[in-house]
N, C-alpha and C positions, 0 to 999 in steps of 0.2 A: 462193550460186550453186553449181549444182552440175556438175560437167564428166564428160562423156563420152567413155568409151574414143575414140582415135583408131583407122579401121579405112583402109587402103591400098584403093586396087581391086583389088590381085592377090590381097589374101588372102583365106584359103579356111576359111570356121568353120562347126561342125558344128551339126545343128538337130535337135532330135527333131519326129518328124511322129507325128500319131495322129488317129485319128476318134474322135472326142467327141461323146456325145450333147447335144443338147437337154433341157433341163430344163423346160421349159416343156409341151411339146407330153406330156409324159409323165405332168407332174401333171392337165393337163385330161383325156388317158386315165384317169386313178383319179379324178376328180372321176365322170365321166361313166359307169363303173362304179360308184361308190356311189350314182349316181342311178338305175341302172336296178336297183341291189341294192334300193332303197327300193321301186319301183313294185315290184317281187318281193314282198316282205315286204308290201306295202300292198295286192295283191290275193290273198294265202294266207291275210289276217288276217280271225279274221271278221269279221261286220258290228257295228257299235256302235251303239249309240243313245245315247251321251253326244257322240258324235264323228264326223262326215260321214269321207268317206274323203280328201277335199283334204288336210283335218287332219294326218290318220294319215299320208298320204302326204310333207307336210310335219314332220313331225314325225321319220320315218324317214328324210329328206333331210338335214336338219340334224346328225342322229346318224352317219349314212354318209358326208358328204360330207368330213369333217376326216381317216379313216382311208384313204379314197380316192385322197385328194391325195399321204399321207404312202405309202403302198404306190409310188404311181407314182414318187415322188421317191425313194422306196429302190430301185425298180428302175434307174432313170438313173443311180444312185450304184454300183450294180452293176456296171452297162454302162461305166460313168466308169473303175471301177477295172480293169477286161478289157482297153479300148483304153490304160492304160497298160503292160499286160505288153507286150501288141503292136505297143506303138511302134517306129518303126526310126529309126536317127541315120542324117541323110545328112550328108555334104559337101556344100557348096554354097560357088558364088567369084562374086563380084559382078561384072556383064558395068560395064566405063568407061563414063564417060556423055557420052564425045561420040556423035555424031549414024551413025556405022557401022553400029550395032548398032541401026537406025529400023524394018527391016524385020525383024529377030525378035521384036522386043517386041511386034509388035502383030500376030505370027501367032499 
């Protein structure tokens, strides 16, 4: 069993706040980049006759799409490490939980 700090309502403890990216929304951006890097690459290429251009095209999909994901995911990690320079500590005191303080909570 494990116990947890005892905290009062009057006291007042500090918080780091920061804007964090998303990690998700940022690899589908590098996905979606390596796809349109393929259809690039898959109408520059010439024409084949071993190989329709669906092919090529999947072929260049498969090749671009694993460096695409991982650029985006380095960019997030980028952006991850900036918003912790620019974090800020606030203080912050926890409002008592009787029924007074009904109509700040919910403005």
């Amino acid at each position: 069993m494990t116990s947890q700090p005892e905290t009062t309502a009057g006291e007042p403890r500090k918080l780091k706040v920061r804007r964090a990216p998303k990690y998700v929304p940022f690899m589908i951006a590098g996905a979606l980049a390596g796809v349109v890097t393929a259809a690039i690459f898959t109408f520059l290429a010439p024409p084949s006759e071993e190989f329709t251009t669906s092919t090529i095209f999947g072929f260049f999909t498969v090749l671009l799409l694993i460096p695409g994901v991982s650029l985006g995911s380095i960019a997030a990690l980028i952006l991850d490490r900036q918003s912790l320079r620019r974090s800020k500590t606030l203080v912050v005191q926890p409002l008592p939980d009787d029924n007074s303080n009904a109509e700040a909570e919910t403005a």
